[in-house]
C-alpha positions in Angstrom: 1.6 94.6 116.1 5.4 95.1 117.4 5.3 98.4 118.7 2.0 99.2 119.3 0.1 99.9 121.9 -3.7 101.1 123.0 -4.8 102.0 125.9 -8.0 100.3 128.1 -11.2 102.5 127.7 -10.3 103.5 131.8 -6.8 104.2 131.3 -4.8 107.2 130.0 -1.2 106.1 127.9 1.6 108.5 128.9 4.4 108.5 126.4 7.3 109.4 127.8 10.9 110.1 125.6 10.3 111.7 122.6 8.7 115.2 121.8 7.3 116.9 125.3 3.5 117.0 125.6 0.9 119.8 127.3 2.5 122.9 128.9 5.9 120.9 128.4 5.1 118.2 130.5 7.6 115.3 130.4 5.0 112.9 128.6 1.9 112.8 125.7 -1.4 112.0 126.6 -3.2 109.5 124.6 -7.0 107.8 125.3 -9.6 106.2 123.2 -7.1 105.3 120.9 -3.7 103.2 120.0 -0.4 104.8 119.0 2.8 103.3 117.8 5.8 103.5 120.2 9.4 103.0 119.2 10.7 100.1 121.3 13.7 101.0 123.8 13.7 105.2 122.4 10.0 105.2 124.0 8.7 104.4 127.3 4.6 103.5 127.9 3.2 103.8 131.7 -0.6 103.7 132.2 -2.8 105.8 134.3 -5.8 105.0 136.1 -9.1 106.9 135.3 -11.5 104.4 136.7 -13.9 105.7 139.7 -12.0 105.3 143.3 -12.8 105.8 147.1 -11.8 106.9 150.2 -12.9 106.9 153.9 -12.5 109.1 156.5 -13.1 109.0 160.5 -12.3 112.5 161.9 -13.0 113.8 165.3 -14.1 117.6 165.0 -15.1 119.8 167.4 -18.3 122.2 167.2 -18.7 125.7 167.5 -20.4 124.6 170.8 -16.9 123.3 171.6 -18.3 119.3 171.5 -16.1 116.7 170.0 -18.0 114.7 167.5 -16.8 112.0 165.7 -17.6 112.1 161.9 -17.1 109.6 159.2 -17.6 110.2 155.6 -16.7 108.3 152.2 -15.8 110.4 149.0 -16.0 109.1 145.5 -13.3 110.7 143.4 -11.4 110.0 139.8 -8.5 111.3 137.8 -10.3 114.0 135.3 -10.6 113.3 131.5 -9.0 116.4 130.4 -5.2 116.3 129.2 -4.7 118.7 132.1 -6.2 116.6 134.9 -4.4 113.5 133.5 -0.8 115.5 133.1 -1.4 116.8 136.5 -2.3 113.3 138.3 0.4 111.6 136.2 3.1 113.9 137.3 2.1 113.5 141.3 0.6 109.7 141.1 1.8 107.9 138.4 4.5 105.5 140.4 2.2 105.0 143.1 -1.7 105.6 142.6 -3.0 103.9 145.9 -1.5 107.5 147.2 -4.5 109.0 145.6 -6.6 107.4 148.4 -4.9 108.9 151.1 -4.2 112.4 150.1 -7.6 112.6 149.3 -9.0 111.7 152.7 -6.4 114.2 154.0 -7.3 117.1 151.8 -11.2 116.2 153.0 -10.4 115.8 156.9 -9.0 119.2 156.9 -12.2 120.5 155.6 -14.4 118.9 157.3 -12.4 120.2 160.7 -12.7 123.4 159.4 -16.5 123.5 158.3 -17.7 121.5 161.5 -15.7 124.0 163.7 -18.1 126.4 162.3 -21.7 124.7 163.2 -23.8 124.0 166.0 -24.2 120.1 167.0 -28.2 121.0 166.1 -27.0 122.4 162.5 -24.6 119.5 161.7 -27.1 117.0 163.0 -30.2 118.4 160.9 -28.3 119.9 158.0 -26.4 116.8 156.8 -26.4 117.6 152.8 -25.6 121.2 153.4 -22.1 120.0 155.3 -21.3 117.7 152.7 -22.2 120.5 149.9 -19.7 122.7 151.9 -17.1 120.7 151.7 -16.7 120.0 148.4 -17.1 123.2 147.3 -13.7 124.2 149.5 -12.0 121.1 148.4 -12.8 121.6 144.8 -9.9 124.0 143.8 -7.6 121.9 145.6 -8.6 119.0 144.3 -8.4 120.4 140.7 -4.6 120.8 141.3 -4.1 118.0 141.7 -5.9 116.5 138.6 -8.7 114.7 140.9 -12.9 115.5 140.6 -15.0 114.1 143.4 -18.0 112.7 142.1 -20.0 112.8 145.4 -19.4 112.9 149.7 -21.8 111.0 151.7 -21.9 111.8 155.5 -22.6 108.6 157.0 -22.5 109.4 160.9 -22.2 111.6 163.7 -21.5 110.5 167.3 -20.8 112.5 170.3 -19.6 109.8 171.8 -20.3 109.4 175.7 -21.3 113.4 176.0 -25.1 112.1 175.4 -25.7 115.7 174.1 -27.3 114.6 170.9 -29.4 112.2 172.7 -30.3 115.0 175.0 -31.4 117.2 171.9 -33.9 114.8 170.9 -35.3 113.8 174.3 -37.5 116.8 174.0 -38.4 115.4 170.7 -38.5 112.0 171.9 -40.8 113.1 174.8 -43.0 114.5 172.1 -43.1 112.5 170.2 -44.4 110.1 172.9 -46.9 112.4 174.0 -48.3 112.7 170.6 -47.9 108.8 170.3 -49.8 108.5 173.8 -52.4 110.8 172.5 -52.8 109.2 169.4 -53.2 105.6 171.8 -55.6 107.1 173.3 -57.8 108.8 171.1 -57.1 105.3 168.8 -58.7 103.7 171.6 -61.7 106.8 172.3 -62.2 106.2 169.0 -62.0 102.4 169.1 -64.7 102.1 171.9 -66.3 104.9 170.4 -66.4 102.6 167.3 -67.5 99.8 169.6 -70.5 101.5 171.0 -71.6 102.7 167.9 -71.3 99.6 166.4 -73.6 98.0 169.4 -76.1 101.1 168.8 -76.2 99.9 165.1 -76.4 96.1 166.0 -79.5 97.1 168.4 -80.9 99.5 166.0 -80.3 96.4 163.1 -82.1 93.9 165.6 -85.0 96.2 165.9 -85.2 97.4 162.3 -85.5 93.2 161.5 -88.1 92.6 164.2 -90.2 95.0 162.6 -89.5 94.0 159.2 -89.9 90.7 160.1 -93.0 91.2 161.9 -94.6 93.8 159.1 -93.3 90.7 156.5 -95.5 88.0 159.1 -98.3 90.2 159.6 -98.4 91.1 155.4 -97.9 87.0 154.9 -101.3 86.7 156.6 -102.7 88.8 155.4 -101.9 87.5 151.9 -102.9 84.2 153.2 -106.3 84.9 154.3 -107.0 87.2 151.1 -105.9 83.7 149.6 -107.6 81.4 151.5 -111.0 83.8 150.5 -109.9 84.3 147.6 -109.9 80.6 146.7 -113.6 79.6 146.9 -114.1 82.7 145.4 -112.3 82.3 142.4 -113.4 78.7 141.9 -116.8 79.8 142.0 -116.0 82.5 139.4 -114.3 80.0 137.1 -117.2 77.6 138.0 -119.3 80.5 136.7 -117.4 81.3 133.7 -117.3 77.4 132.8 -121.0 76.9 133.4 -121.7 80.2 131.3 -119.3 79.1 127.9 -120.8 75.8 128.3 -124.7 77.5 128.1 -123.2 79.4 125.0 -121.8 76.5 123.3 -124.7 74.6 123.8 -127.1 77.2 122.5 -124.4 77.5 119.8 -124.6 73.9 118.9 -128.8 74.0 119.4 -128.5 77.2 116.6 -126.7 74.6 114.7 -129.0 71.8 114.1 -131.6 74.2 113.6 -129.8 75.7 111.1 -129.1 71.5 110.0 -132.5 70.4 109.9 -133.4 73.3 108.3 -131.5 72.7 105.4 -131.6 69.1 105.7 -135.9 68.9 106.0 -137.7 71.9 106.3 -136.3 73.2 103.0 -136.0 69.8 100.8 -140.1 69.6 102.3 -141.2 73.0 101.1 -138.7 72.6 97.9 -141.2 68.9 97.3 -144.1 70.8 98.1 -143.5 73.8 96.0 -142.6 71.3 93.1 -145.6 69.1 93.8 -148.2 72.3 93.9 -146.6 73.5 90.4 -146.4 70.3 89.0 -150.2 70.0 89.3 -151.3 73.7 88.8 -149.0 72.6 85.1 -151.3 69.7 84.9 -154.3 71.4 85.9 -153.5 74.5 83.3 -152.5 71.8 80.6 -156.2 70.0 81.0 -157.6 73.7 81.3 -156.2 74.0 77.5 -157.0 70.5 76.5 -160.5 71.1 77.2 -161.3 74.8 75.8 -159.3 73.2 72.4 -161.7 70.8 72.3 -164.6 73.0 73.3 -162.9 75.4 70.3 -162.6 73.1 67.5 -165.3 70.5 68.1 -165.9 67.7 66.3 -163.3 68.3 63.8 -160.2 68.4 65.7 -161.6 65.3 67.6 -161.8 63.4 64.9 -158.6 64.4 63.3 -157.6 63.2 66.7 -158.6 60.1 66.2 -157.5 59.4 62.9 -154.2 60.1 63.4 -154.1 57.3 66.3 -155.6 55.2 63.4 -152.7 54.0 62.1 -151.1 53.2 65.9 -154.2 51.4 66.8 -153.8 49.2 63.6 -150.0 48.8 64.2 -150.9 47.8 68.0 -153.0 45.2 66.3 -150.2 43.8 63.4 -148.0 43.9 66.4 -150.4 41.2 68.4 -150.8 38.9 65.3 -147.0 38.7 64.9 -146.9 36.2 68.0 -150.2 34.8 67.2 -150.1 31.2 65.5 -152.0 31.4 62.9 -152.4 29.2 59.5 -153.4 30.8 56.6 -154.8 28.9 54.1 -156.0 30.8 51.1 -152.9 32.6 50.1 -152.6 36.2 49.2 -156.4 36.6 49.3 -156.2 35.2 53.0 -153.6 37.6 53.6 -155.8 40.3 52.5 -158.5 39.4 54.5 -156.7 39.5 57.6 -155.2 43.4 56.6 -159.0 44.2 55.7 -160.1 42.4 59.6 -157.5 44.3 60.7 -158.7 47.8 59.3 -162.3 46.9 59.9 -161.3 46.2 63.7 -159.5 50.0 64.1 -162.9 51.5 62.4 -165.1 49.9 64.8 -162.6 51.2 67.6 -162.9 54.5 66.2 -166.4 54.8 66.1 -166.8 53.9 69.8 -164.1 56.4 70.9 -166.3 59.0 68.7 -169.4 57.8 71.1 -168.1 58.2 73.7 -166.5 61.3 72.8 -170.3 63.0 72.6 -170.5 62.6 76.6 -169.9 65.4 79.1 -166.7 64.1 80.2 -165.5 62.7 77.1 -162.8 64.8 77.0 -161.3 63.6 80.3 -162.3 59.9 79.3 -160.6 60.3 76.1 -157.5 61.2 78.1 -157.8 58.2 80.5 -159.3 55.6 77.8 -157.5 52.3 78.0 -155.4 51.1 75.4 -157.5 49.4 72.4 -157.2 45.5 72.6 -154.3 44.0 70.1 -156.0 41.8 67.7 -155.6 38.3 68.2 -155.5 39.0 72.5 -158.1 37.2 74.3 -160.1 37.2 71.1 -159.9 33.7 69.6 -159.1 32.9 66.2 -159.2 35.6 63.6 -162.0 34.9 61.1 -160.6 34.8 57.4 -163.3 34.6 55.2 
């Protein structure tokens, strides 16, 4: 916009022409912000805050009355306060590169006066508390003026061709070398020291494995003998053992077919046997019976005996004429004839069995009797009248 105008974020605007500004100074202060300016009635100039630097080489003299030459840089900026800026505006503003050189004036003339002060040991070794005295006596003065220093760094100190700094440290130069020799040479005392005990240990190492080495031979022997021994031993042990599972399993295997035959002869024998005595002490006890029943009821129960095998014995005989070839010629009466034969054949059968029932051993006989003959087997032809 026409008009106006904003400062950079390093800058101060000074606004010179219209209404006075701090303490009545001839211009307003404006940062972090824009303002509007009245073309021709106002007038705008900008002021530097940004950080700056300046160098200095001064040639001092000691307390010790030695001239040393000392160079030093100083960081320094216009302050942010209205009053720094109204203050470095009034003295800087047309030209700011002055800023530089007053500074390293103002700090010259310190560091003269401060050095004049100290011994070439205290300068020397006391570095940061020269620089911390000087800016605390160029503080004030540099307030005036509207300028803060940010920091003074000391950068060197020569004596040029007096060699009296170089003389202060050759005592600690020569000590320092003496320590250094003595630290060479106990390095190397302790290096060979090292050495030696490191040849004690490789000789004590080679000795230590000899006699492991040995103690591991001499117990490898021994195992191999104890082996070697033990060999024949043990295969005559397992020989042994073999020899004694094979006499069990043998006997084992003998208990067996005893144990087989057993059941598969002895015991079917005696089982035959057993049935075989029984069956004939039954047969025995059944004759025993037979006998006192025929001693008990005689006669009677003989004969009822027989003539309830009547009708078999007749039967037997019928049975023999059925495949018999034979004519008959008279009829129904021939018929009857041959059922009378027949009859009259059984009777006479009956009559021997009764005969020979009256013997001693009739009993048994009766028992064992053959079969009666069928009529009409080996017998020729059947009479029919």
């Amino acid at each position: 916009m026409f008009g106006y105008r904003v400062p950079a974020p390093d800058e101060a605007m000074l606004i010179s022409g219209g209404r006075r500004g701090l303490k009545g100074a001839p211009f307003r202060v404006v940062t972090g912000h824009g303002k509007f300016v009245l073309p021709v009635f106002r007038k705008v100039r900008f002021l530097t805050l940004a950080m700056r630097e300046a160098e200095v080489v001064e040639k001092c003299v000691t307390r010790q009355g030695i001239v040393l030459t000392v160079r030093a840089v100083i960081a320094f900026k216009v302050g942010n306060d209205d009053e720094s800026i109204v203050n470095a505006g009034q003295r800087f503003l047309s030209e700011q590169e002055q800023m530089s050189v007053l500074t390293g004036r103002i700090f010259s003339g310190h560091l003269r006066a401060i050095i004049g002060s100290m011994t070439v040991e205290e300068i020397v070794t006391e570095r940061q508390k020269l620089a911390t005295e000087v800016l605390e006596t160029s503080k004030t003065e540099m307030g005036k003026i509207g300028l803060i220093v940010d920091s003074l760094q000391i950068q060197s100190i020569d004596d040029g061709d007096t060699g009296y700094i170089e003389a202060m440290s050759a005592p600690h130069k020569a000590a320092i070398q003496r320590q250094a020799k003595i630290a060479e040479a106990q390095a190397t005392q302790a290096s060979v020291e090292a050495q030696q005990e490191a040849a004690r240990n490789q000789a004590e190492f080679e000795r230590q494995t000899a006699i492991v080495q040995a103690e591991y031979k001499a117990e490898v022997d021994r195992a191999q003998a104890k082996s070697a021994q033990a060999g024949p031993l043990a295969q005559a042990h397992a020989q042994r053992e073999v020899l004694a599972a094979q006499t069990e399993l043998a006997e084992r295997a003998a208990e067996l077919r005893q144990q087989e035959l057993v059941a598969e002869v002895v015991k079917p024998a005696e089982a035959e046997a057993e049935r075989i005595k029984l069956v004939a002490l039954a047969e025995a006890e059944r004759m025993k019976i037979q006998a006192e029943a025929a001693a008990s009821h005689g006669r009677v129960a003989l004969d009822q005996l027989l003539i309830d095998q009547l009708p078999q014995i007749v039967k037997e005989a019928a049975a023999g004429l059925s495949q018999a070839n034979v004519n008959v010629l008279n009829g129904a009466d021939g018929l009857g004839e041959v059922a009378a034969g027949l009859v009259s054949q059984g009777l006479t059968i009956l009559d021997t069995v009764k005969q020979n029932l009256g013997k001693p051993d009739a009993a048994g006989d009766a028992m064992s009797a053959p079969a009666p003959r069928r009529a009409g087997q080996d017998d020729g032809p059947v009479p029919l009248s």
